[in-house]
N, C-alpha and C positions, 0 to 999 in steps of 0.2 A: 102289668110289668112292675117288678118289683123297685123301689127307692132306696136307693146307697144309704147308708149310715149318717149320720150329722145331724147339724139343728135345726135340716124341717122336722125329725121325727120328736121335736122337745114343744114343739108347734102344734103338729100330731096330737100328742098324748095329752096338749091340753086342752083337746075338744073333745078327744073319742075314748081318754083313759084317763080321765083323773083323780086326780088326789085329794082330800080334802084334809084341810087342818080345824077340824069342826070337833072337838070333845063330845057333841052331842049325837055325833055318826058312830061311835064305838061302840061295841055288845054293850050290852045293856047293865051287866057287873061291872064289867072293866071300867065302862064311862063311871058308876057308881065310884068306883076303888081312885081311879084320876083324877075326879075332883076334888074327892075326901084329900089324897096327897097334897095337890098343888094347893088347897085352901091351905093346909099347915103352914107349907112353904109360903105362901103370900101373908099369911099370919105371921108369920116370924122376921118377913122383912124382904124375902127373895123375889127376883123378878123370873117370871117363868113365861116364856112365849114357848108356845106350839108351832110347830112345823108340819107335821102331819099327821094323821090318822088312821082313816081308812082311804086303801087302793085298790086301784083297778088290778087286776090278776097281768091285761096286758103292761101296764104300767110296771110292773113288775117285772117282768120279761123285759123290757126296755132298759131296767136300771141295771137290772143282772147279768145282761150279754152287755154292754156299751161299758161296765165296771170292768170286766172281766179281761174282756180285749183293750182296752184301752192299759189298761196295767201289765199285760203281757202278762197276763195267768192263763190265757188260750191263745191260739188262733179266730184268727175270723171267720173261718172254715169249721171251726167244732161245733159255731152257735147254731140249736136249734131251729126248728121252726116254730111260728105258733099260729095256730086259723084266727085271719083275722088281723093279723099286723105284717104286710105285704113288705119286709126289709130286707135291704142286703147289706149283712153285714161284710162281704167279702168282695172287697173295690180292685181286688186284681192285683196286689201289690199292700204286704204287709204293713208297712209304715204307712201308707191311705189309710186303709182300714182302720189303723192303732188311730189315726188324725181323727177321721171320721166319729167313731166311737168317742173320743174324748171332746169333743167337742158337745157331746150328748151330756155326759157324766156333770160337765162346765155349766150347760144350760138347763140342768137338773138340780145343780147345786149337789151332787153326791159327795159325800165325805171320801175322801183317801187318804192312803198311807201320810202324817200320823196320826189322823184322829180316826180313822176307820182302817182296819187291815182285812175285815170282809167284803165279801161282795156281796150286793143286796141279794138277799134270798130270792127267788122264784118263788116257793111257796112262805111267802111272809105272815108273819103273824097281822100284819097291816090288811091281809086280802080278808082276812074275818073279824077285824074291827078289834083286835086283840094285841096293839099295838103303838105307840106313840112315840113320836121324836118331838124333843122338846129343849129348851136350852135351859139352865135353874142358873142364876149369878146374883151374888150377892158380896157385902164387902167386911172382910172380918169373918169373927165367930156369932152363929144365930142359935139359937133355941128352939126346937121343932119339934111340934109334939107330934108321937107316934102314936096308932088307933088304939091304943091302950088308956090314954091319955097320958104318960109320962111323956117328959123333954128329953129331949138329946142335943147337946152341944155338937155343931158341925161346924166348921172352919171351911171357910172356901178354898176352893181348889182346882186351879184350873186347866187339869188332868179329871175332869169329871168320872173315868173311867179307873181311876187310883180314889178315888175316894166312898170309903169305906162304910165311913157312920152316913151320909147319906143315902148309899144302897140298903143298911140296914131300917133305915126308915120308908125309905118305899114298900120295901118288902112287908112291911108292918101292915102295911095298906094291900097288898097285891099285884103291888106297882114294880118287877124286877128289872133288874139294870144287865143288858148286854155291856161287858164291860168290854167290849173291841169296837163300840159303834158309841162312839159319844154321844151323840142324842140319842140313842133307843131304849124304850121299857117297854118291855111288856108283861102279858099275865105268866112267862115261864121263862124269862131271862134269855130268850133266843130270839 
């Protein structure tokens, strides 16, 4: 029998689909390209915590219907199925449903409207280790070298997703910036 929507499924996913905020779990370039960045950045003064890495596919599924419904960009009734994660998103009454999922979203910590206006992708670059949310802050302007070796003056900014000469430096590394998802890079900016 299937399990309504809420935060046993945040319970769930952190025994049978997890996440890990492990740099050392990414493809094996991309971890190469992420540390090479985040040394520059902790070279230069920034502090950078990791949030996640790689994901579960179901985890995935989790984040992307409970986003989705909870924000009124579907119904409850659109989200698929997936083998293997026995939910119901559809509690009989639209405003449950919307409760339900968002209480997932809360105990997931997902970004929303304004620091995220996606919803996590189903096929994330995170389910093949090609992917990382991470938070960069620092205070003032720092100097951050790009894999070329030159510096780049970067100014904090805390619209991470407006800031510019940062993306260009990741990118230097292989490291691209979805700029609608505050924490996320990956190896193809999606």
């Amino acid at each position: 029998m299937a399990t309504k929507s809420g935060k046993y499924w945040v319970t769930w996913a952190d025994t049978n689909a997890q996440n890990s905020s492990k740099v050392d779990d990414l493809e094996a370039t991309f971890k190469t390209n992420v540390k090479a960045f985040t040394k520059a950045l902790t070279d230069a003064g920034a502090k950078v915590t990791v949030s996640a890495t790689k994901r579960s596919a179901k985890r995935a599924y989790l984040f992307h219907w409970s986003w989705k419904i909870s924000q009124g960009k579907c119904k409850a009734a659109d989200a698929k199925a997936l083998a293997g994660v026995d939910i119901e998103w559809d509690h009989g009454d639209e405003e449950k449903s919307k409760a339900g999922a968002l209480e997932m979203v809360n105990g997931f910590g997902l970004a929303i409207p304004p620091h995220s206006t996606n919803a996590p992708a189903l096929t994330s670059n995170h389910i093949d280790g090609k992917a990382v949310d991470m938070t960069i802050s620092w205070t003032g302007t720092i100097k951050v070298k790009k894999k070329d070796g030159s510096e780049a003056s970067i100014t904090y900014s805390s619209n991470v997703n407006a800031n510019a000469a940062l993306h260009l430096v990741g990118d230097s590394y292989g490291v691209k910036k979805l700029k609608t998802d505050a924490p996320h890079w990956s190896t193809d900016g999606r």
